[in-house]
DOVEXVEX-607195 format. One record per residue (C-alpha): x, y, z; residue number from 0. Coordinates in Angstrom, 2 decimals. Layout:
REM DOVEXVEX-607195
<atom <X Y Z> NUM>
...
This chain:
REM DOVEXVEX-607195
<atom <85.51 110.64 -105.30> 0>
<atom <85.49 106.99 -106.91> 1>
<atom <87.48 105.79 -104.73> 2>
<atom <85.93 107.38 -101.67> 3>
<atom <82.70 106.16 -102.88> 4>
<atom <83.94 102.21 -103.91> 5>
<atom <84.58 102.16 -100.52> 6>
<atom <81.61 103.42 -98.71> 7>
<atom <79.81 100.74 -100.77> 8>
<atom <82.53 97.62 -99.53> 9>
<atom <81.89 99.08 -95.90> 10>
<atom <77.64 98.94 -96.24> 11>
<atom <78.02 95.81 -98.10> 12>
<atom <80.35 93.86 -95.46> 13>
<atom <78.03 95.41 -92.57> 14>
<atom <75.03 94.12 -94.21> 15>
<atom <76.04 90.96 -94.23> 16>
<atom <77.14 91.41 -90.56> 17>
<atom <73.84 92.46 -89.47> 18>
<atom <72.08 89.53 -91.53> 19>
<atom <73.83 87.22 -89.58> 20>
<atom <73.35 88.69 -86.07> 21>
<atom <69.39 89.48 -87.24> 22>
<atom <69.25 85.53 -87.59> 23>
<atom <70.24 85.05 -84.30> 24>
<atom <68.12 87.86 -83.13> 25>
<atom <64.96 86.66 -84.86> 26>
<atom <65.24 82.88 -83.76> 27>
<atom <65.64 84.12 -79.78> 28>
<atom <62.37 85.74 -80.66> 29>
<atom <60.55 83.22 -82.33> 30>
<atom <61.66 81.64 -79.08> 31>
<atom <60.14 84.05 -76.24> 32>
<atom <63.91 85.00 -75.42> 33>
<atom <64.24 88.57 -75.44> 34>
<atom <67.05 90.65 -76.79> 35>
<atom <68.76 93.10 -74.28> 36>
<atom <71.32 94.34 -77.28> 37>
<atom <72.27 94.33 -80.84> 38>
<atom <75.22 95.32 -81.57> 39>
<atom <77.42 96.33 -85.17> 40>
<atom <80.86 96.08 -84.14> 41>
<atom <82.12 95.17 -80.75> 42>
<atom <82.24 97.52 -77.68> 43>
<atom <83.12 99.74 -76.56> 44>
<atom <79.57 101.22 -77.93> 45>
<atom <79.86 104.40 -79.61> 46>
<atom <76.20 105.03 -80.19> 47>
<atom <72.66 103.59 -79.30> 48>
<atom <71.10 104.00 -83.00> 49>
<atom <67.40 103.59 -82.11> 50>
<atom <65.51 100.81 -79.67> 51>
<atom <62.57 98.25 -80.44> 52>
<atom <60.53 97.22 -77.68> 53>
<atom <63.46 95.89 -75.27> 54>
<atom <66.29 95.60 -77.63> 55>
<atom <68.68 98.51 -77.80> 56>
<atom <70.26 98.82 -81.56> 57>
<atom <74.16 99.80 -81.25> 58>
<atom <76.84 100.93 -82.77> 59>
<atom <80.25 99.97 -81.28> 60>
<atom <83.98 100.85 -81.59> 61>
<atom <85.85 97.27 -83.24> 62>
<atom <84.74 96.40 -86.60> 63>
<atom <85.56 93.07 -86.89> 64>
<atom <81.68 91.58 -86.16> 65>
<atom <78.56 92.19 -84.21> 66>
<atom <76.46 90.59 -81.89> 67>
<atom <72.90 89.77 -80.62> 68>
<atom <72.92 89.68 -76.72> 69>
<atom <69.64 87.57 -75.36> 70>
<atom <69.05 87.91 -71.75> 71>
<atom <70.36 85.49 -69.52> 72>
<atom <72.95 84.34 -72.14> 73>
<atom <75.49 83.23 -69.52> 74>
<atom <73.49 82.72 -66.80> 75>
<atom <70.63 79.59 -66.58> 76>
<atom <69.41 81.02 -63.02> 77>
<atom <67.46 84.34 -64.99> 78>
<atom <63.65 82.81 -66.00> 79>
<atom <63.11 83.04 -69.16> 80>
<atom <66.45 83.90 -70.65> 81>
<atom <69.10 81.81 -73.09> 82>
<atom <70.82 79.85 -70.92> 83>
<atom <67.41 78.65 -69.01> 84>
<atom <65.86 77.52 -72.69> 85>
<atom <66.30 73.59 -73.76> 86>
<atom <68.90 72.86 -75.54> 87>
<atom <67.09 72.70 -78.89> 88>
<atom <66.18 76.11 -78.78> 89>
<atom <69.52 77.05 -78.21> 90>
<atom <70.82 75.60 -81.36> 91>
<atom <68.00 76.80 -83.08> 92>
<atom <69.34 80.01 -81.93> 93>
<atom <73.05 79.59 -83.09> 94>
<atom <72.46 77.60 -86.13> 95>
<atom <69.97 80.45 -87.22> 96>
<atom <72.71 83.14 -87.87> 97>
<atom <75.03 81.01 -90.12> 98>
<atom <72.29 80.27 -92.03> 99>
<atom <70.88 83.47 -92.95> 100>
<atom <74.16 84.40 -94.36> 101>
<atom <73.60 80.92 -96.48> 102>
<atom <70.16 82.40 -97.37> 103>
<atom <71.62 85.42 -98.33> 104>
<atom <74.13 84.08 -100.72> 105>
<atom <71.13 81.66 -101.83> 106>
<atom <69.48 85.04 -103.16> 107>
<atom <72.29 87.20 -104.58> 108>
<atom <73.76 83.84 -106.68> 109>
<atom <69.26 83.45 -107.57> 110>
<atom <69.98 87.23 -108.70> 111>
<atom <72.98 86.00 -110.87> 112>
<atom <71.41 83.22 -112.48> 113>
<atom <68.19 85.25 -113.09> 114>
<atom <70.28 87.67 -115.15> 115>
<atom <72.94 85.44 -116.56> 116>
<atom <69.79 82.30 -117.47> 117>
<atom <70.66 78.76 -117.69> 118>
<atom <72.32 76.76 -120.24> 119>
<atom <70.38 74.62 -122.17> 120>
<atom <72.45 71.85 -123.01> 121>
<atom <70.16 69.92 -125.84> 122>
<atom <71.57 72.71 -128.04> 123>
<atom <74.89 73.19 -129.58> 124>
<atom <75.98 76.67 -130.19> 125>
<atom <79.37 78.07 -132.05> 126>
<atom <81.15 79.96 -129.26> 127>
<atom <84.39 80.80 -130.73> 128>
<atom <85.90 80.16 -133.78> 129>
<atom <89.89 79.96 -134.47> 130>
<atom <91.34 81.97 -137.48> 131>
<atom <92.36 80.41 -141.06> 132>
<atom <90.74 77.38 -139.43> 133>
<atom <88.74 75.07 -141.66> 134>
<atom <85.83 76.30 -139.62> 135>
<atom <86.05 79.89 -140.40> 136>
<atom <86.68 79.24 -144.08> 137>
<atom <83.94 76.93 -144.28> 138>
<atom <81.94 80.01 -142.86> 139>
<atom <80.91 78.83 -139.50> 140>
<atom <80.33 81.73 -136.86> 141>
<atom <80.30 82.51 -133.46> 142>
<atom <76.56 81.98 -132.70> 143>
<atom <75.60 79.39 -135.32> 144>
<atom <73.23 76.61 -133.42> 145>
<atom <74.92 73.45 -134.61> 146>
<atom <71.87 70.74 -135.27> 147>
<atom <73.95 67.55 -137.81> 148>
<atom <76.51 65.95 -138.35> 149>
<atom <76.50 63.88 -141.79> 150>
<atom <72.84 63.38 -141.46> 151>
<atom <72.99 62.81 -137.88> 152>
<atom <71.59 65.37 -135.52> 153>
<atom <73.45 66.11 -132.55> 154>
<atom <72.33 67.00 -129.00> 155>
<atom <75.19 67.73 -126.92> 156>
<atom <79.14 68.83 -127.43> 157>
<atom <79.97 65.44 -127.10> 158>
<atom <77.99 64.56 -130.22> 159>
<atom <79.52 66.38 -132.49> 160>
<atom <83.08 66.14 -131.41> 161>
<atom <82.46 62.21 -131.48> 162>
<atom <81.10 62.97 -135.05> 163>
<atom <84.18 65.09 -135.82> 164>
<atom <86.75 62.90 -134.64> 165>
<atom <85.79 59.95 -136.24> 166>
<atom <86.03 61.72 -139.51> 167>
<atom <89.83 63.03 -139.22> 168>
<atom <90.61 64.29 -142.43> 169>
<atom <88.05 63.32 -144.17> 170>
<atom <85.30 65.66 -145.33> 171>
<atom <81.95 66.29 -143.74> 172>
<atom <78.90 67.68 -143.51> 173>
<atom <77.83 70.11 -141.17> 174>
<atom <74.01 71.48 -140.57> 175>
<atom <73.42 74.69 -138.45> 176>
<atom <71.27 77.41 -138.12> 177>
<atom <71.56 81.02 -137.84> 178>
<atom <69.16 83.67 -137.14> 179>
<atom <66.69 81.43 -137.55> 180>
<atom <67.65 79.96 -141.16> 181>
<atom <68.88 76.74 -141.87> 182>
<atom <72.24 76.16 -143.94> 183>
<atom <74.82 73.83 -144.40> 184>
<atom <78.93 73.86 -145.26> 185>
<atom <81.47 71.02 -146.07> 186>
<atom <84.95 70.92 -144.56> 187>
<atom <87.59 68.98 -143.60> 188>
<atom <88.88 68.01 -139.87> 189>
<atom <92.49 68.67 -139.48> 190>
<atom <94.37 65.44 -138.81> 191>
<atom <96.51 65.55 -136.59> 192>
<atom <94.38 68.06 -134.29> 193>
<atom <96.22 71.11 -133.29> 194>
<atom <95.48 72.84 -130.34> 195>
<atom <92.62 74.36 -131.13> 196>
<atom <90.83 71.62 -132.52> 197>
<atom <90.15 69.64 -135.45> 198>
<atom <87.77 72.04 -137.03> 199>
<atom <88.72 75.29 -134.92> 200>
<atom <85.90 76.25 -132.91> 201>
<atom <84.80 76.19 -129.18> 202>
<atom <81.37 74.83 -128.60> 203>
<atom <78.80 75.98 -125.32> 204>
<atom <75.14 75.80 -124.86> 205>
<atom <72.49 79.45 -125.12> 206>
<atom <71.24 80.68 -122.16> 207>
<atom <67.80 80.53 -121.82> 208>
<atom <65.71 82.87 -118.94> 209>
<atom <64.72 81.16 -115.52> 210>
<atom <62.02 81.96 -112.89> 211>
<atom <63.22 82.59 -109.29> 212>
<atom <62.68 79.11 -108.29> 213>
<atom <65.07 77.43 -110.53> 214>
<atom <67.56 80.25 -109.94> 215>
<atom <67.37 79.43 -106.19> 216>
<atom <67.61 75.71 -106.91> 217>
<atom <71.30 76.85 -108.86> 218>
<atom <71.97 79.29 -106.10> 219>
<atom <71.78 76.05 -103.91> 220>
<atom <74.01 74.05 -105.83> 221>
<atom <76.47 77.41 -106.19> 222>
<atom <76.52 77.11 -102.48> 223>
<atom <76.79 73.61 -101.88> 224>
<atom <80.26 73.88 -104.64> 225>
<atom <81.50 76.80 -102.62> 226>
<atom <81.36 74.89 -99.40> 227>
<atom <82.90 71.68 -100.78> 228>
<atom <85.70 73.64 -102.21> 229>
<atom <86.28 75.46 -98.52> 230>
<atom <86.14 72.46 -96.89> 231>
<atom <88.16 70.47 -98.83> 232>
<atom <91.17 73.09 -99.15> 233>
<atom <93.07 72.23 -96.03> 234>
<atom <93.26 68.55 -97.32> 235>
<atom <94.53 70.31 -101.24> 236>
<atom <96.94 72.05 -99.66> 237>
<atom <98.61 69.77 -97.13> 238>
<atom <99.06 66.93 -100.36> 239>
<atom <100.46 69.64 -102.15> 240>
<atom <97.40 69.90 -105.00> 241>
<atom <97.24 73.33 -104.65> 242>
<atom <99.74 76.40 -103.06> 243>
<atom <99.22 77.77 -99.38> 244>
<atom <99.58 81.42 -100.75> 245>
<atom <95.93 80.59 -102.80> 246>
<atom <94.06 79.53 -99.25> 247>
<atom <95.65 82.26 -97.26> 248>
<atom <93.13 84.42 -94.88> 249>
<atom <92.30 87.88 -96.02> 250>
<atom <91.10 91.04 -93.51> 251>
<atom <89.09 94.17 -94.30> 252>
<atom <91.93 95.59 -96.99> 253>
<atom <92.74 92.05 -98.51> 254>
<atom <88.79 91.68 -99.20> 255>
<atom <88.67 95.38 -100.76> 256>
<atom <91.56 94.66 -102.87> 257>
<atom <89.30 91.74 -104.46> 258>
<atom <86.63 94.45 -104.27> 259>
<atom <88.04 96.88 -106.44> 260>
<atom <88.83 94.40 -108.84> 261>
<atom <85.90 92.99 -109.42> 262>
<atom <83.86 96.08 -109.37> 263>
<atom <86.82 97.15 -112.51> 264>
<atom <85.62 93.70 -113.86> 265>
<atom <82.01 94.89 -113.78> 266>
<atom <82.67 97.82 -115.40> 267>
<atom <84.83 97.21 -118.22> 268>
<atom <83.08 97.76 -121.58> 269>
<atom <83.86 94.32 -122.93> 270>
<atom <82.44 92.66 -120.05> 271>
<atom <81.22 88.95 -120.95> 272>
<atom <78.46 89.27 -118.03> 273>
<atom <75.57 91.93 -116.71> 274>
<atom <76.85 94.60 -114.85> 275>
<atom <76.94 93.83 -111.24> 276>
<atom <77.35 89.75 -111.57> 277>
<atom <80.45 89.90 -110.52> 278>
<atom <80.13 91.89 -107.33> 279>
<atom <77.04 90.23 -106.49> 280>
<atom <79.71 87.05 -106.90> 281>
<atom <81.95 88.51 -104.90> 282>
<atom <79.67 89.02 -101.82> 283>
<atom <77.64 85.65 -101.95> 284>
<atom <80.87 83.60 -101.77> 285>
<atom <81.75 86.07 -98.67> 286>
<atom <78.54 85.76 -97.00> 287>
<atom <78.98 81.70 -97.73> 288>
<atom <82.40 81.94 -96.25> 289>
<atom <80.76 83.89 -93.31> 290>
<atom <78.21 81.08 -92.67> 291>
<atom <80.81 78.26 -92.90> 292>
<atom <83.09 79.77 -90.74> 293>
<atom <80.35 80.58 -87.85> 294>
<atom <79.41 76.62 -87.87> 295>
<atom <82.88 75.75 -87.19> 296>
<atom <83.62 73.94 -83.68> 297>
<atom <85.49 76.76 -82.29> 298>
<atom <84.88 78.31 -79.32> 299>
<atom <83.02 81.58 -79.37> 300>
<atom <82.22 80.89 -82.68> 301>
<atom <78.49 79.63 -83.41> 302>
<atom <79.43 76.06 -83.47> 303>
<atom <82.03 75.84 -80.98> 304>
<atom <78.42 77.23 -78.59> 305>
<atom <76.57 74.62 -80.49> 306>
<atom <79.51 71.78 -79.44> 307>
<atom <78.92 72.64 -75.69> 308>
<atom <75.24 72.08 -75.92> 309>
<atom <75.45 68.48 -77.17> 310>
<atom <76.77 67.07 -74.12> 311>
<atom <72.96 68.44 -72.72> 312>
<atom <71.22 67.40 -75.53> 313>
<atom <72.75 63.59 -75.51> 314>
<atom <73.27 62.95 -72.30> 315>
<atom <70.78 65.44 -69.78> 316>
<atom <74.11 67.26 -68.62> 317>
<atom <74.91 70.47 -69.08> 318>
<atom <78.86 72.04 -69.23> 319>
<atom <78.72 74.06 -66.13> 320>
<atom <78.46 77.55 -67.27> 321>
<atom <82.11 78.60 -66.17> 322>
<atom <83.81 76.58 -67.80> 323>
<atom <81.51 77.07 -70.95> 324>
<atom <82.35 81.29 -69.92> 325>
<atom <86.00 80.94 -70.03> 326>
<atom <86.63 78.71 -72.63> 327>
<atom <84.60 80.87 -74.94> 328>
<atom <86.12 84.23 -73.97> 329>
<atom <89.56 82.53 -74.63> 330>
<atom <88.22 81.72 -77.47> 331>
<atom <87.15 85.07 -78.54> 332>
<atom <90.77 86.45 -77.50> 333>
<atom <92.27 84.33 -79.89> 334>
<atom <89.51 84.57 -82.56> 335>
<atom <90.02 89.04 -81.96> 336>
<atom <94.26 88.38 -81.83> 337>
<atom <94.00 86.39 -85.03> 338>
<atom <91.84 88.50 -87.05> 339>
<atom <94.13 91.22 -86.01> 340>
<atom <96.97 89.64 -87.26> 341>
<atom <95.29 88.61 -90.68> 342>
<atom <94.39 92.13 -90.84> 343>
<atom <97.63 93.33 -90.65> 344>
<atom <99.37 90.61 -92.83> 345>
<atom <97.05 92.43 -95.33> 346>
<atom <98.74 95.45 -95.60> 347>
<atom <102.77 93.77 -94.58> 348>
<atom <101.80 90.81 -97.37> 349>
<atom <99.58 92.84 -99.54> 350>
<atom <97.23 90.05 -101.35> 351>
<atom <98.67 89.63 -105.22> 352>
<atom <95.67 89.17 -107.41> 353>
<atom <96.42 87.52 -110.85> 354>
């Protein structure tokens, strides 16, 4: 029943963030005056019209591998009023709009995270691990001890103190902390040479303090903007031989709730360094980022390979005639369907091996 469950949950979750994406599209054609004929979860064949709003019919179809929101005249400039016949601004407006409500999405689930995980405040010092039989723990340092001098001198970042420590190899010194609100101090000696886990044997972090939604979405940002540097830059890692081609390998539907199930596992595990949930809520941001990315690509069918035809209008008052934009895009699509086939199945003949 677990199981049955987990996945019912990886299915809602992955067709939420399908249907964000398409409602993007959906709500910029009407922002635009472009009405909607059809969206669509999946791809047809349709299995079911769900409900309709004023001319757009909601619809369930038979491949789950996307979904789609069909304006009127999409492929056809000649019908008043329709895609095709608005400027080209609009229509970017239009494509760009889905890709980045997937970004806004991720935006709020990482705001989520950082609202339950806070941010580090890095003018304090605080004891995150210490080493046994090291001359930290018999000095009587602990895990959670705010660190605030160093021989007199107060400290106000990790590199303080390690400067302080390392200048004093083997020599003893003085250090000042505070714990549970009271102030105390213990002597000790840095090891010298350092072993591996450090001259005095303890790991060193920064508390978390609470933020507001605002600075969480300001982090979410920056989560984002780390994400999609790391994407982009992985073709380039791989080919100079920085990283492995197994770790940027494509992952379908089963590959994706392998990662799933671990994660959720991760979530649950009793001695769990994070709120229950961060990790999921992880897990589906950086999808819904990947989602976005991968939309704005130049590829035809995809978002920006639509976008790509429209510059040609936009600089230079020409438009692609629609027939060749037609069949380049459903080729497009053949490949993009063929492809994610293939990935699909590679999932279960090269079943992803998670560390």
């Amino acid at each position: 029943m677990s199981a049955i469950l987990a996945l019912l949950q990886f299915i809602v979750a992955i067709a939420a963030l399908i249907v964000v994406h398409e409602l993007g599209h959906y709500l910029a054609a009407k922002l635009c005056g472009i009405k909607v004929q059809e969206f669509g979860i999946g791809f047809p064949p349709r299995l079911v019209r769900l409900f309709k709003i004023q001319e757009t019919e909601f619809t369930l179809n038979a491949i789950p591998l996307g979904g789609f929101a069909m304006p009127a005249g999409e492929n056809d400039p000649d019908v008043p009023g329709g895609f095709s016949a608005a400027s080209p601004w609009k229509r970017i407006f239009i494509f760009v709009a889905g890709p980045a409500m997937n970004l806004l999405a991720a935006a709020l689930l990482y705001a989520i995270i950082f609202m339950q995980l806070g941010q580090p405040d890095t003018s304090i010092v605080q004891v995150m691990w210490v080493s046994d039989d090291s001359p930290a723990q018999q000095a009587g340092l602990q895990t959670g001890d705010v660190l605030t001098h160093v021989n007199g001198q107060a400290i106000s970042s990790t590199q303080d103190i390690r400067d302080a420590i390392y200048a004093n190899l083997g020599e003893e010194i003085l250090i000042e902390y505070q714990r549970d609100g009271q102030r105390d101090r213990v002597t000790l000696v840095p090891r010298d040479p350092a072993p591996a886990d450090g001259a005095i044997g303890i790991s060193m972090g920064h508390p978390s303090v609470p933020v507001g939604l605002g600075a969480a979405l300001v982090q979410g940002g920056r989560a984002i903007y780390d994400q999609a540097e790391m994407l982009l830059t992985l073709p380039g890692r791989i080919a100079s031989g920085e990283m492995d081609s197994s770790q940027g390998r494509f992952v379908g539907y089963k590959g994706m709730y392998d990662i799933y199930t671990e994660v959720r596992e991760a979530d649950a595990a009793p001695d769990s360094p994070f709120p229950s949930g961060v990790n999921t809520l992880s897990f589906f941001a950086s999808i819904s980022v990947s989602l976005g990315l991968l939309n704005l690509m130049p590829i035809p069918a995809l978002d920006g390979g639509r976008i790509l035809f429209t510059l040609p209008e936009l600089l230079f008052g020409k438009r692609i005639p629609m027939v060749y934009q037609n069949a380049v895009n459903f080729i497009g699509l053949a490949f993009l369907l063929m492809a994610m086939v293939y990935i699909n199945l590679q999932d279960f003949l090269n079943p992803l091996v998670l560390p």
